[in-house]
N, CA and C of each residue as an Amber inpcrd file, in Angstrom:
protein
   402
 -60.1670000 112.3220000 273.5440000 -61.3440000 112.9160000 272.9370000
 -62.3280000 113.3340000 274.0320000 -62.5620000 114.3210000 274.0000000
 -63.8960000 114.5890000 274.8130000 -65.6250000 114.4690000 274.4740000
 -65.6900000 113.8110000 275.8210000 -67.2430000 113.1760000 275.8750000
 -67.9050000 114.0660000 275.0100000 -69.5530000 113.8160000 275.5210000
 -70.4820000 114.5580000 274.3950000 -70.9650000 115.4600000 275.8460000
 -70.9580000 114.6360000 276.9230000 -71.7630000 115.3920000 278.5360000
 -70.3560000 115.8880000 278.9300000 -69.2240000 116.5230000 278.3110000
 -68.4320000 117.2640000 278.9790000 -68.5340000 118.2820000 278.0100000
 -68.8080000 118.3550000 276.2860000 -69.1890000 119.3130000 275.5820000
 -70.3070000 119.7690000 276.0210000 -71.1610000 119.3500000 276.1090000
 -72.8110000 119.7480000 276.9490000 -72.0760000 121.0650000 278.1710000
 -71.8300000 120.6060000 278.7790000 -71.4900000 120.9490000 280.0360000
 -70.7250000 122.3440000 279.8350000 -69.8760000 122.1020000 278.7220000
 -69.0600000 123.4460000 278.3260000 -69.8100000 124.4040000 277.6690000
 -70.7130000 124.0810000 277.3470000 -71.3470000 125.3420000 276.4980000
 -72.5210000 126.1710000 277.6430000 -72.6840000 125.2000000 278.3380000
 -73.8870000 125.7870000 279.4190000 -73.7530000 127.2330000 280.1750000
 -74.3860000 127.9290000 279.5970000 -74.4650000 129.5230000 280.9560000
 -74.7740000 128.9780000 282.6470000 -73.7520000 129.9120000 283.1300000
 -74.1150000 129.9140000 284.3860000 -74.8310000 130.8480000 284.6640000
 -76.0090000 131.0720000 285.7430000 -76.5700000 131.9130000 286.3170000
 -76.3750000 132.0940000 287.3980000 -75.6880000 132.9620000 288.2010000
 -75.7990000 133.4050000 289.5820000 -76.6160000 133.2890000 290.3550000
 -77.7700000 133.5830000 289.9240000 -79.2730000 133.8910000 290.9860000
 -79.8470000 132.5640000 291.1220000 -79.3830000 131.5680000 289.9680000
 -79.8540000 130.0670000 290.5570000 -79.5220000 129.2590000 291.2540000
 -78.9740000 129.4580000 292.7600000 -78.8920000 129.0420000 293.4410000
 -78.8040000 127.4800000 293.7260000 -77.5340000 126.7870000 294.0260000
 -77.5650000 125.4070000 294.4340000 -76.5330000 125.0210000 295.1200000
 -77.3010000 124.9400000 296.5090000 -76.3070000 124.2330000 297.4880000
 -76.6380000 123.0900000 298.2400000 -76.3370000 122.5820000 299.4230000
 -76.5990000 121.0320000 300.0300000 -77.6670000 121.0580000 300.3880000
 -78.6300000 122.4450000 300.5510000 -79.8250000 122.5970000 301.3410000
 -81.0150000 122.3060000 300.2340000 -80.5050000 122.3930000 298.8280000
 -81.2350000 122.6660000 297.5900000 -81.6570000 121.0530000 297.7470000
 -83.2940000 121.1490000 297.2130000 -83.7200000 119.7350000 297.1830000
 -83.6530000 119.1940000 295.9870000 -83.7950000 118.3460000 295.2910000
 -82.8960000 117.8710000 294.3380000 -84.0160000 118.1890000 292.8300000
 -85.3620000 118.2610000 292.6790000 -85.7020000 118.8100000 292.1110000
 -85.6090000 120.2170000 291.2600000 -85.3200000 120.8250000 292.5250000
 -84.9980000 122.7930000 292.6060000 -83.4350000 122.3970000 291.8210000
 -82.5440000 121.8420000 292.4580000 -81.3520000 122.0240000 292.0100000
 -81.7190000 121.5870000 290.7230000 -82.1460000 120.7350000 290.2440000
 -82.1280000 120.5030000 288.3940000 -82.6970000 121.6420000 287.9980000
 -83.3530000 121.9900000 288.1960000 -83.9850000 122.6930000 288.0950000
 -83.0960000 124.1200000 287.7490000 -82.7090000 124.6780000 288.6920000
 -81.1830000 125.4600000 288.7680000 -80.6460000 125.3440000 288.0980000
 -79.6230000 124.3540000 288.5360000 -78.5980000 123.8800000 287.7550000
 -78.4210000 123.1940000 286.0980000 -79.4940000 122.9300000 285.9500000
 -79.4870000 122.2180000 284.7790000 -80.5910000 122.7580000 283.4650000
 -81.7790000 123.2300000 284.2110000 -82.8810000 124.1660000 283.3320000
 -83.0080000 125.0760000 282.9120000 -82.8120000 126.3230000 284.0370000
 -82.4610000 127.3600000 283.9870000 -81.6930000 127.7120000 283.2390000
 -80.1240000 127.1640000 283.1920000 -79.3370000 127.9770000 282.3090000
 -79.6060000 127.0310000 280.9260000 -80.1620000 125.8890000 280.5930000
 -80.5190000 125.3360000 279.4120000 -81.6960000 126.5510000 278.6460000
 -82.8400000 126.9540000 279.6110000 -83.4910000 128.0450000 279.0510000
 -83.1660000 129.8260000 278.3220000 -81.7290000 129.3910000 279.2370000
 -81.1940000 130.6060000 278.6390000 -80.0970000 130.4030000 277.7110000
 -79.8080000 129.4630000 277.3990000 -79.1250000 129.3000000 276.0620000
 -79.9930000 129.3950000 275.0080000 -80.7370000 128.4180000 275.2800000
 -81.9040000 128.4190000 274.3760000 -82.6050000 129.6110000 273.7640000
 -83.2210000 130.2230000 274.6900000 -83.3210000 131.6760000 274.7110000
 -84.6420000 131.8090000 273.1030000 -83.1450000 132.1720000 272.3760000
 -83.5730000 132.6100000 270.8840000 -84.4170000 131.8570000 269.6990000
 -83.8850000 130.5470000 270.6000000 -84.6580000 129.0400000 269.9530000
 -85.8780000 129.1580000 270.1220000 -86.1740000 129.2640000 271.7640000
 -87.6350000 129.3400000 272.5410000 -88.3010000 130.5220000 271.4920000
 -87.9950000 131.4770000 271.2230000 -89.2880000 132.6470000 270.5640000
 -88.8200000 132.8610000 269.5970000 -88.0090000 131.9560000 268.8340000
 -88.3800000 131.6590000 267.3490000 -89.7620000 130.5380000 267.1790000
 -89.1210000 129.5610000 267.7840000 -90.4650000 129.0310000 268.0560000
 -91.8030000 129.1760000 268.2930000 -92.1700000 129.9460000 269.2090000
 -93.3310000 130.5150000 269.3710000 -93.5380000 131.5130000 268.3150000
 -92.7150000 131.9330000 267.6930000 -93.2660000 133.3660000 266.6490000
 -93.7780000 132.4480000 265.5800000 -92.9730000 131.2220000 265.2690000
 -93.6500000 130.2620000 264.2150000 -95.3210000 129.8550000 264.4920000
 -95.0050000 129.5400000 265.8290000 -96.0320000 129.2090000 265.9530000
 -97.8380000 130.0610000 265.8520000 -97.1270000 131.4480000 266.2470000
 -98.0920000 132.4000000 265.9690000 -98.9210000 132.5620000 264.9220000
 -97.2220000 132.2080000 263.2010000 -97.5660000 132.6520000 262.4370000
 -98.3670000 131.1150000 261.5360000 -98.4910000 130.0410000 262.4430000
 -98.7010000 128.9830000 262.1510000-100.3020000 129.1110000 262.0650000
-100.6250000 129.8240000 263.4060000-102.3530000 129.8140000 263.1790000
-102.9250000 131.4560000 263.1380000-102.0060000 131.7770000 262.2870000
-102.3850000 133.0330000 261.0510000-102.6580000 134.5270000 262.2470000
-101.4120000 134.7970000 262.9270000-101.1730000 135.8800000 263.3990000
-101.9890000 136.4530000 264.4380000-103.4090000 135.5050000 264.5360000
-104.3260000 135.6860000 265.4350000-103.8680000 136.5080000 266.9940000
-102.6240000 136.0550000 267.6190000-101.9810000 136.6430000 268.9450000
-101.6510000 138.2080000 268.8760000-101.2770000 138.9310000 267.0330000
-100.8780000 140.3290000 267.3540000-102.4700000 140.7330000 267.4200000
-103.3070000 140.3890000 267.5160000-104.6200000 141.1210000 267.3200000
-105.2720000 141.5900000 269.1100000-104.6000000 141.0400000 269.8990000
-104.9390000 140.4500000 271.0210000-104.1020000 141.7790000 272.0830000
-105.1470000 141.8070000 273.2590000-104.5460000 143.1340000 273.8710000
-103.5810000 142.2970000 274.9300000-102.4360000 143.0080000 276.0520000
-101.4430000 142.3030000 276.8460000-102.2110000 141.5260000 277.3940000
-102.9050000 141.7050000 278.4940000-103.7270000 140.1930000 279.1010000
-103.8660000 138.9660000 278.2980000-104.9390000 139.4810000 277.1190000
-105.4180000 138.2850000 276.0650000-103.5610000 137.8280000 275.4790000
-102.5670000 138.2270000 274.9480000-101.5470000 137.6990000 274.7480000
-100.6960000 137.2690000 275.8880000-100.7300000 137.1770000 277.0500000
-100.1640000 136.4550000 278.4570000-101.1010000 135.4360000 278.1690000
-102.1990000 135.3260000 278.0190000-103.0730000 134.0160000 277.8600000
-102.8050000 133.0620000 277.3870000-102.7690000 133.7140000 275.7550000
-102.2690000 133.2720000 275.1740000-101.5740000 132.4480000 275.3050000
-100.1890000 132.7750000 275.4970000 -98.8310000 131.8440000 275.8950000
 -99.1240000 130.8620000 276.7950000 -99.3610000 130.9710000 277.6910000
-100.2210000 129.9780000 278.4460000-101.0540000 129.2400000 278.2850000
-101.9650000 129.1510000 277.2340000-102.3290000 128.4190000 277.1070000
-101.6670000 127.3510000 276.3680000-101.1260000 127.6770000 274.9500000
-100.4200000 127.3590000 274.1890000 -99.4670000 126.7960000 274.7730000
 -98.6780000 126.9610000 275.9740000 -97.4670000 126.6310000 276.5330000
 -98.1090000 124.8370000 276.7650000 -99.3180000 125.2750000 277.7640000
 -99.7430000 124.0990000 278.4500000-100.8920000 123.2940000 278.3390000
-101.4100000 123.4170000 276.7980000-102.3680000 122.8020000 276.6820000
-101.9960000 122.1670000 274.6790000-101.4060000 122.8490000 273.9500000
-100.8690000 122.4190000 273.0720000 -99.7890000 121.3850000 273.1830000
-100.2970000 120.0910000 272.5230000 -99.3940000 118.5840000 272.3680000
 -98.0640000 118.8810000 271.7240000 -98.4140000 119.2450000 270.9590000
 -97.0960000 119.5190000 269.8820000 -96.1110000 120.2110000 269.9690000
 -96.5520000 121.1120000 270.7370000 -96.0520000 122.6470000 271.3550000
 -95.3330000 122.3260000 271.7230000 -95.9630000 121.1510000 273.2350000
 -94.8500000 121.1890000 274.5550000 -94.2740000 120.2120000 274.3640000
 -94.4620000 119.2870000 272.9760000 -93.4200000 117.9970000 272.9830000
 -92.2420000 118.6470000 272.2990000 -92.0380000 119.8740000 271.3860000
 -91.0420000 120.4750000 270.8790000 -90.2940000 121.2420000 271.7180000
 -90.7330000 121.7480000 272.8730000 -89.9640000 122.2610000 273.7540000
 -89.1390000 121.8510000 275.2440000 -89.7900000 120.2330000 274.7080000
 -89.1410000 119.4560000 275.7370000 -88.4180000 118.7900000 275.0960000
 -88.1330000 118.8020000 273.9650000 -87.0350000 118.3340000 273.1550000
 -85.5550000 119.6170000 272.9710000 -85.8660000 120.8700000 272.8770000
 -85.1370000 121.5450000 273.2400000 -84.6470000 121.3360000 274.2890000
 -85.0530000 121.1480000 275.2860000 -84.4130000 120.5760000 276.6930000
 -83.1530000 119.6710000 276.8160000 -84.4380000 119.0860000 276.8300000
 -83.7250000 117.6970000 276.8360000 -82.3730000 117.2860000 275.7650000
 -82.3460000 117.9190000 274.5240000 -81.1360000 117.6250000 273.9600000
 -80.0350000 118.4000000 273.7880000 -79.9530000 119.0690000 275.6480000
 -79.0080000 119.4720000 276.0890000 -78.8640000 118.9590000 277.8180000
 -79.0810000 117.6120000 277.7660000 -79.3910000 117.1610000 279.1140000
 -77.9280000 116.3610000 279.0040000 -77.1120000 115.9730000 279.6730000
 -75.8830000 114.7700000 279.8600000 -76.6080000 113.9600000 280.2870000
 -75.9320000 112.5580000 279.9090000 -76.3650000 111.6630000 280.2650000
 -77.1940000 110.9260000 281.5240000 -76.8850000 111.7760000 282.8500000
 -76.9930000 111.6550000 283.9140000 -78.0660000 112.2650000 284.1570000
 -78.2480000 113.7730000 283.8380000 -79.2300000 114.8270000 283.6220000
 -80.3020000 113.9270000 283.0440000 -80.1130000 113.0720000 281.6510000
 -81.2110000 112.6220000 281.7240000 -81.7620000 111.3160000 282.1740000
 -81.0310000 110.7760000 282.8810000 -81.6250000 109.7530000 284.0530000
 -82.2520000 110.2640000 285.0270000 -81.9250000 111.5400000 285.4550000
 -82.6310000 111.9430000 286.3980000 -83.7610000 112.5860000 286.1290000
 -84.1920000 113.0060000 284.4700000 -85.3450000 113.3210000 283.6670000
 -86.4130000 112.2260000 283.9090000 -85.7120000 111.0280000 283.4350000
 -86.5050000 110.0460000 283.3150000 -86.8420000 109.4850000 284.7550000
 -86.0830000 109.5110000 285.5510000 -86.8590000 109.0960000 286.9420000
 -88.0560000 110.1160000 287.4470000 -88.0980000 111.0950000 286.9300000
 -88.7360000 112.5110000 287.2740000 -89.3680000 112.9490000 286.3050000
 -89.8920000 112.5370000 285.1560000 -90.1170000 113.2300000 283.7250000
 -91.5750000 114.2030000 284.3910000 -92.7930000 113.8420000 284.9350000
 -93.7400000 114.5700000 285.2650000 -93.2880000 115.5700000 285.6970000
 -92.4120000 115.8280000 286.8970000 -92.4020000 117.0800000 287.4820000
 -91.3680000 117.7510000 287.0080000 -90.2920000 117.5830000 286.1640000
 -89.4830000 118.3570000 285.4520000 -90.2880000 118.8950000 284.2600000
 -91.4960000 117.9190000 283.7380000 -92.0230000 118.6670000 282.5760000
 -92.6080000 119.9510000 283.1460000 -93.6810000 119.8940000 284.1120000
 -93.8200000 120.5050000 284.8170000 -92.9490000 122.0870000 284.7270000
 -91.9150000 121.7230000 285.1040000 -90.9310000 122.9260000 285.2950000
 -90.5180000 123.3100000 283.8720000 -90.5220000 122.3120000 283.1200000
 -89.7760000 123.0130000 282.0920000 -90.8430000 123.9800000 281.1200000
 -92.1060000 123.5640000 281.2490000 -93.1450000 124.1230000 280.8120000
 -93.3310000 125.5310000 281.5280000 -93.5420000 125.2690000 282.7980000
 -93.5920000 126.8120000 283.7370000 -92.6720000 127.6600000 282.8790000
 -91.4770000 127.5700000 283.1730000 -90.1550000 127.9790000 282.7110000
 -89.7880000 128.7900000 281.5670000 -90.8700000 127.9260000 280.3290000
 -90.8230000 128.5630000 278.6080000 -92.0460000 129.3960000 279.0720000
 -93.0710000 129.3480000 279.7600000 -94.2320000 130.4230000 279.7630000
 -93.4770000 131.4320000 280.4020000 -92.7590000 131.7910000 281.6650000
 -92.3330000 132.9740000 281.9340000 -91.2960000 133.5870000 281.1990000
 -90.7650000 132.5580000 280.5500000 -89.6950000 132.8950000 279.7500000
 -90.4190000 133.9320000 278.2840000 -91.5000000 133.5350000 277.9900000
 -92.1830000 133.8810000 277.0530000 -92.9970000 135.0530000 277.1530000
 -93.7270000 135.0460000 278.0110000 -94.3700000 136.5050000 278.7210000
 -93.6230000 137.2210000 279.5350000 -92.4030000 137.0210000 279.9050000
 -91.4900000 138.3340000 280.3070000 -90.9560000 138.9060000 279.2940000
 -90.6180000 138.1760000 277.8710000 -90.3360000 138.7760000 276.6020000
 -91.1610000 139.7650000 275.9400000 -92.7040000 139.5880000 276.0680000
 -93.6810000 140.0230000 275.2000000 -93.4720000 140.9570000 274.2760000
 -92.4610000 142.0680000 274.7520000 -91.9970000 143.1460000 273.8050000
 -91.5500000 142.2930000 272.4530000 -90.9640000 141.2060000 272.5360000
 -90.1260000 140.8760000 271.5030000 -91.2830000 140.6230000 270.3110000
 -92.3230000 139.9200000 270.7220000 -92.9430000 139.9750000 269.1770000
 -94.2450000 141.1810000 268.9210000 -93.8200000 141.6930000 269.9810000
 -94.8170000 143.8290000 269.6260000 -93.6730000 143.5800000 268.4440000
 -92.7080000 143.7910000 269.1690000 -91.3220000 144.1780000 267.6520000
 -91.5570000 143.2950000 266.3430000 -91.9920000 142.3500000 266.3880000
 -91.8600000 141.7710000 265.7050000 -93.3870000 141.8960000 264.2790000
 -94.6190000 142.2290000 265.4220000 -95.8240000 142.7920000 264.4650000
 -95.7590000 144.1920000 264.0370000 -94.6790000 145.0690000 264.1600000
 -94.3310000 146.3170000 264.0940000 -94.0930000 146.2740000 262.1490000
């Protein structure tokens, strides 16, 4: 039977451009190796989410010009409780076992990253919810 962190493992995108080799410090490499392509699976999860969330406090973000909606996200990314405890649960419950020992020895500065991570992930999209107030 196969594990649950060798199914994990099988479904994961690789990314090319994320870089990890012996020189990689071990942060960056999770980071790489383990975030990165978790963010891009995720992907569709991440800005469903946020579109809920938009429509959670009554659409207020399509009213808002590009600057004021980059703000937006940002703020929301990193100052909303709820926000960022739901998107570190996306994470994380695609972490292997190991992945998340090394969460938990590290949880500050991976949140850190994983937060950065859904904001650029989110404001490099922006088109997606123009489309979506269309």
């Amino acid at each position: 039977m196969t594990s649950r962190d060798e199914l994990v493992l099988s479904i994961r995108l690789e990314i090319p451009n994320a870089k990890v080799d012996q020189s990689t410090l071990g942060l960056e490499s999770f980071q790489n190796s383990t975030l990165r392509p978790i963010a891009k699976f995720q992907n569709e999860l991440i800005l469903s989410i946020f579109e809920n969330y938009i429509k959670r406090y009554k659409n207020v973000f399509y009213k808002l010009g590009t600057e004021e909606k980059l703000n937006y996200i940002e703020n929301t990314v990193k100052k909303d409780s709820k926000f960022k405890n739901l998107i570190r649960g996306v994470f994380m419950g695609h972490f292997t076992a190991n992945e998340y020992e090394f969460y938990h020895k590290n949880s500050s500065e991976v949140n850190k990253r994983i937060i950065n991570l859904t904001k650029e992930r989110l404001q490099t999209q922006l088109h997606y919810f123009e489309k979506q107030s269309a």
